[in-house]
C-alpha positions as CSV (number, residue, x, y, z in Angstrom):
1,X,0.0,0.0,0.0
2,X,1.2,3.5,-1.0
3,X,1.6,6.7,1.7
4,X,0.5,9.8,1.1
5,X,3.5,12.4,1.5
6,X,2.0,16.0,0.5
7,X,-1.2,17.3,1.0
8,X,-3.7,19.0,-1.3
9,X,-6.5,21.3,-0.6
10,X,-8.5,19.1,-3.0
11,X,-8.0,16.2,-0.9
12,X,-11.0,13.6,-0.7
13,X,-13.3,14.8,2.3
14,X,-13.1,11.8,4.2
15,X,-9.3,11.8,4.5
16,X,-8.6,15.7,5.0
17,X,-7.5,17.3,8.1
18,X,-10.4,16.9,10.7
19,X,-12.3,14.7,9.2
20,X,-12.8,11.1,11.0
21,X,-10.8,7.9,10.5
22,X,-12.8,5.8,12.4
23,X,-16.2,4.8,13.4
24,X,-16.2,5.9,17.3
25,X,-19.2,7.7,18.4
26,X,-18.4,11.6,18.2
27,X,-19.2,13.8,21.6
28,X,-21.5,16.3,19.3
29,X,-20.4,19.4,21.9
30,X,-20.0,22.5,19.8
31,X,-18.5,25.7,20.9
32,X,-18.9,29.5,19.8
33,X,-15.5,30.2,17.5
34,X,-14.1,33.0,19.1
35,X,-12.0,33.4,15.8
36,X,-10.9,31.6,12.7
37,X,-10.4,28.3,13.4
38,X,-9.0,25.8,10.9
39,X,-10.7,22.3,10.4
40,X,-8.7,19.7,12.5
41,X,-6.9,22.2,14.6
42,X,-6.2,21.8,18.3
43,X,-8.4,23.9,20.6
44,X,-9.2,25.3,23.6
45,X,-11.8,27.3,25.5
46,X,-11.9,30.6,26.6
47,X,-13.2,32.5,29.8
48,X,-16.2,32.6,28.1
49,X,-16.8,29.2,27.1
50,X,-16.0,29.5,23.3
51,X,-13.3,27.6,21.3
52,X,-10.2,29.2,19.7
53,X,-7.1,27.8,18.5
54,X,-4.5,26.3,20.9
55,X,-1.7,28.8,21.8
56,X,1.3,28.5,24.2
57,X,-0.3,28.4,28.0
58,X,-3.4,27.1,27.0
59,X,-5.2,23.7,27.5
60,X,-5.7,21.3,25.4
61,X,-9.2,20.6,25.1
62,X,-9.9,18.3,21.9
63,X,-9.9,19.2,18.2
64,X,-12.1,21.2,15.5
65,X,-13.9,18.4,12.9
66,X,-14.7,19.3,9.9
67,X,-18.4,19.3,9.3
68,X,-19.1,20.6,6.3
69,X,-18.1,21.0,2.7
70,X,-17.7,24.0,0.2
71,X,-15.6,25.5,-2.3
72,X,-15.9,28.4,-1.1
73,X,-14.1,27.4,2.4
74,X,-10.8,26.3,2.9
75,X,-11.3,24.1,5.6
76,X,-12.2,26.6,8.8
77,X,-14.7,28.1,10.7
78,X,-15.2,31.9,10.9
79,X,-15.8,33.6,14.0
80,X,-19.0,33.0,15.8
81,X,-19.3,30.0,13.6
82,X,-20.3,26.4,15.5
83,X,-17.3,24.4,16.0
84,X,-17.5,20.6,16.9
85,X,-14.8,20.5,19.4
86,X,-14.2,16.3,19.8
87,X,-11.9,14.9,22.5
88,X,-11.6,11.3,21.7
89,X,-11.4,9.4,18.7
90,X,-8.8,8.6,15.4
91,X,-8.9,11.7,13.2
92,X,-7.1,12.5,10.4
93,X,-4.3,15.2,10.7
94,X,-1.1,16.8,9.0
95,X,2.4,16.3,10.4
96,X,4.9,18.7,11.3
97,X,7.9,16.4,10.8
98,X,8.4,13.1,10.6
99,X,7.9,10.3,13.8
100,X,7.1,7.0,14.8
101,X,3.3,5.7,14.9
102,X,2.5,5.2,18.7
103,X,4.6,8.4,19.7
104,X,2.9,10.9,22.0
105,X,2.1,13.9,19.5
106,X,2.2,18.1,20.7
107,X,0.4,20.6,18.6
108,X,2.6,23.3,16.6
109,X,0.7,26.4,16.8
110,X,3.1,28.4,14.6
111,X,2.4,26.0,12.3
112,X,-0.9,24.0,12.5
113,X,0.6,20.8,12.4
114,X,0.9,17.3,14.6
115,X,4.6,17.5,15.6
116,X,6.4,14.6,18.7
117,X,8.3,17.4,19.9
118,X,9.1,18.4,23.2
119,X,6.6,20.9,24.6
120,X,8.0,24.4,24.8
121,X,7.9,27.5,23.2
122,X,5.3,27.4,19.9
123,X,5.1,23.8,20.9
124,X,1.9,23.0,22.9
125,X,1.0,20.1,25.2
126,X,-1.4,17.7,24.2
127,X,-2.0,15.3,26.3
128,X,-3.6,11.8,25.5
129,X,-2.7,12.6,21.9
130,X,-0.5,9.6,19.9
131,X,0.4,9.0,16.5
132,X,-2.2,6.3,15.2
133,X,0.4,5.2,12.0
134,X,3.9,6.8,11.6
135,X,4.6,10.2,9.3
136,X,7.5,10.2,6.7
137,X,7.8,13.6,7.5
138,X,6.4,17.6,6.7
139,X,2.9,17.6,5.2
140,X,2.2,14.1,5.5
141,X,-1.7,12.9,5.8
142,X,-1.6,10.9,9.1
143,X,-3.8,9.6,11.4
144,X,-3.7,10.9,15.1
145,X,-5.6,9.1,18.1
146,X,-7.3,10.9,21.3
147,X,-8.2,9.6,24.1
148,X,-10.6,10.9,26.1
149,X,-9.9,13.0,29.3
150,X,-11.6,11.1,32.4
């Protein structure tokens, strides 16, 4: 079987960033975007309950799926826009580099990518986050696991 090394905006829905990879019941909590928020990118919630994307000293609190198609959007909400924010789950994603599948993954907010690098700096914390299959490296279409906080 092939891999996928690059990713294009005109990717099939079901296997673009945000979108499901497997069958597990979805949470269905939405959340208020406080502003732009691309489709499979790590969130968290605000003082006033609404999602936004994950920034350095924030927590991790699941990621934005996609739920709808258009040619019009390239893959994110607008502001004020509902957001399914899901905290469990296989999901597909974009790597930031290249790791092993099974590695504990950290969200890159400079650049909106799965990355196994320490946390620190642009380099978020997100835990109960793993690599579902391995990435061969920048812009690779992987599959990312989450496991539900408890």
């Amino acid at each position: 079987m092939s891999t996928q090394n690059t990713y294009s905006l005109m990717q099939r829905a079901d296997i673009s960033p945000g979108w499901p990879a497997d069958s597990t019941k979805k949470n269905g909590r939405t959340r208020s975007a406080r502003t732009r928020i691309q489709y499979g990118a790590a969130v968290q919630i605000d003082a006033n309950g609404m999602a936004e994307p994950l920034v350095p000293g924030g927590v991790f609190m699941g990621i934005a799926a996609a739920a709808r198609l258009s040619r019009d959007e390239v893959g994110e909400y607008e502001q004020f826009d509902n957001v399914p924010v899901e905290d469990a789950g296989t999901w597909w994603e974009i790597a930031d580099k290249a790791f092993a599948a099974g590695v504990g993954l950290n969200w890159n907010s400079t650049t909106g990518r799965w990355t196994d690098a320490v946390a620190g700096g642009a380099i978020v914390s997100t835990p109960g986050v793993e690599a579902d299959q391995a990435a061969n490296g920048n812009g690779h279409l992987i599959k990312i696991k989450i496991r539900r906080k408890r």
